[in-house]
C-alpha positions in Angstrom: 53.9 118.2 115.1 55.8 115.8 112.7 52.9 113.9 112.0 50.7 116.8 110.8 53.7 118.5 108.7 53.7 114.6 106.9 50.0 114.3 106.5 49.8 118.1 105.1 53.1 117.4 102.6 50.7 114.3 102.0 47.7 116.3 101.1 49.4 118.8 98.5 51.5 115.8 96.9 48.0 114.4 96.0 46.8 118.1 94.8 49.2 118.2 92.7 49.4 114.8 91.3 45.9 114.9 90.5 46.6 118.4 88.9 49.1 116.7 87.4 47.5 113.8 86.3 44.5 116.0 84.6 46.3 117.5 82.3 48.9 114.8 81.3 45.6 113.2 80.3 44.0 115.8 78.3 47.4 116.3 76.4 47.3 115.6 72.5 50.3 112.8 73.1 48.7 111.1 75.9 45.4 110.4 73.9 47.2 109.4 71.2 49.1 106.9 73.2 46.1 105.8 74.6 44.3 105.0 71.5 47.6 102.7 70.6 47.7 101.3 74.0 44.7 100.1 75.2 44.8 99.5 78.7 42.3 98.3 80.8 43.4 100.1 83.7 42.5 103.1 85.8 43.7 106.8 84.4 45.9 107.0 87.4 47.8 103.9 86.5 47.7 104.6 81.9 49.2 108.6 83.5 52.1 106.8 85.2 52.6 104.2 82.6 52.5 107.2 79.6 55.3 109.0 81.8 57.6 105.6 82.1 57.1 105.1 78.4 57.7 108.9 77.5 60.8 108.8 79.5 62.5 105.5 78.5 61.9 107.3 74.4 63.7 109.9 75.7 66.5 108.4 77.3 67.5 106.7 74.1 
């Protein structure tokens, strides 16, 4: 039972994240960013790499 509480929690952690994820990269900011950081990486990995760069702007 454990096991299939995990792999749901697992399921809707994804849902969202791609959620998530789609809007983050439709946002004004993040394509902004993106045209001044050209990465050649997935959108899943320029999404996480936006956030860390957002949030170390904001912690100063």
């Amino acid at each position: 039972m454990a096991i299939s509480t995990i792999s749901t929690n697992l399921g809707q952690d994804q849902e969202i994240w791609n959620s998530l994820k789609q809007a983050i990269a439709k946002s004004y900011g993040f394509q902004r960013w993106q045209e001044e950081n050209t990465l050649e990486t997935d959108i899943d990995d320029q999404v996480k790499q936006y956030l860390r760069s957002t949030l170390e702007t904001l912690a100063y």
